[in-house]
C-alpha positions in Angstrom: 146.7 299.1 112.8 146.4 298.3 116.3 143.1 299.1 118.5 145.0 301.0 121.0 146.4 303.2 118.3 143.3 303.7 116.9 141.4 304.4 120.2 144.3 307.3 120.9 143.3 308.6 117.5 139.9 308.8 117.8 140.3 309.8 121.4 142.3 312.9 120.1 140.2 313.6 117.1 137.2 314.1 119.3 139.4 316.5 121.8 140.2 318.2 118.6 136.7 318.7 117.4 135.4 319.8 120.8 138.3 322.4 120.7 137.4 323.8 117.2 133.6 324.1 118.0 134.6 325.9 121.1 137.0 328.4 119.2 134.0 328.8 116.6 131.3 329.4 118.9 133.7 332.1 120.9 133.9 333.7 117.3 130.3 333.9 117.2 130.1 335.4 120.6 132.6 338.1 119.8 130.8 338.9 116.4 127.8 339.3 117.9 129.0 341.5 121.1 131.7 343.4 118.3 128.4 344.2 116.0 127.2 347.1 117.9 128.6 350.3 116.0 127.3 353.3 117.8 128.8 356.5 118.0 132.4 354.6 115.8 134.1 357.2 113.5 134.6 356.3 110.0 138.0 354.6 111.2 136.8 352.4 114.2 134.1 351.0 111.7 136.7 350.6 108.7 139.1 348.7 111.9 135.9 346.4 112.7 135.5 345.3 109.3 138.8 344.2 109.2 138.4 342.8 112.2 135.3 340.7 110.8 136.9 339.8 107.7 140.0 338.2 109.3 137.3 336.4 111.8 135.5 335.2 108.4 138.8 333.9 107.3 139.8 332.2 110.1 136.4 330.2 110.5 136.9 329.1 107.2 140.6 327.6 108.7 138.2 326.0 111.4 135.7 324.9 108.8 138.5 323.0 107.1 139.7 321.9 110.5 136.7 320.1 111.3 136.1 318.8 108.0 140.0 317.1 108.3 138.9 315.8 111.6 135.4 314.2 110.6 137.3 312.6 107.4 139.9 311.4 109.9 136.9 309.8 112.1 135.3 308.1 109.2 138.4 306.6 108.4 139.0 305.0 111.4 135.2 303.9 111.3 135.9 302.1 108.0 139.4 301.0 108.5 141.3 303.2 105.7 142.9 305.2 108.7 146.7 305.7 108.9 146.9 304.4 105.5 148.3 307.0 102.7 145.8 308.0 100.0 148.6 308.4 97.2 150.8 305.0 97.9 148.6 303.3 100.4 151.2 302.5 102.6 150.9 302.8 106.3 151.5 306.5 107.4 154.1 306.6 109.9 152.6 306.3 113.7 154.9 309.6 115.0 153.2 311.5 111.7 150.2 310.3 113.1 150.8 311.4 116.5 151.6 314.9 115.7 149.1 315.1 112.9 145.9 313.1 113.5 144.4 314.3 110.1 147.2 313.0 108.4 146.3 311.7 104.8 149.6 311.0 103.1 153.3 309.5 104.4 156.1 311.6 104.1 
């Protein structure tokens, strides 16, 4: 795969990342400042823990996220990037565009 292809990936990867740990740490905030529970009614504390358990959900999503884009990094390190892991043919560079984490061709 060309350099230039592989610099835009990595490039984007690491925008990616950044963006992710941004997102998480803005959870975190939230979390902490949404914590506070004084003078809630039985329904404003059932809301927020609804509220926390979607939050939980969705930092697993960015857990996953930033696990894709770390694999996607090492790949590139070691040369196995673009390349599917079913067929090993080269993954298609518009796939790869669109989806930097991409592991298999379509």
């Amino acid at each position: 795969m060309r350099k230039s292809v592989l610099k835009n990936a990595r490039d984007k990867l690491l925008e990616m990342r950044r963006q992710v740990l941004r997102e998480i740490d803005n959870d975190l905030k939230e979390g902490r400042e949404g914590a506070k529970d004084d003078g809630m009614d039985t329904y404003d504390l059932a809301s927020e823990e609804r509220d926390r358990e979607i939050s939980f959900i969705l930092s697993d999503r960015e857990r996953e996220k930033l696990v894709a884009i770390q694999e996607a990094l090492e790949r590139i390190e070691d040369g196995s990037y673009g390349y599917c892991l079913e067929s090993g043919e080269e993954i298609g560079l518009r796939r790869l565009e669109v989806l930097p984490t991409a592991t298999l061709s379509v």
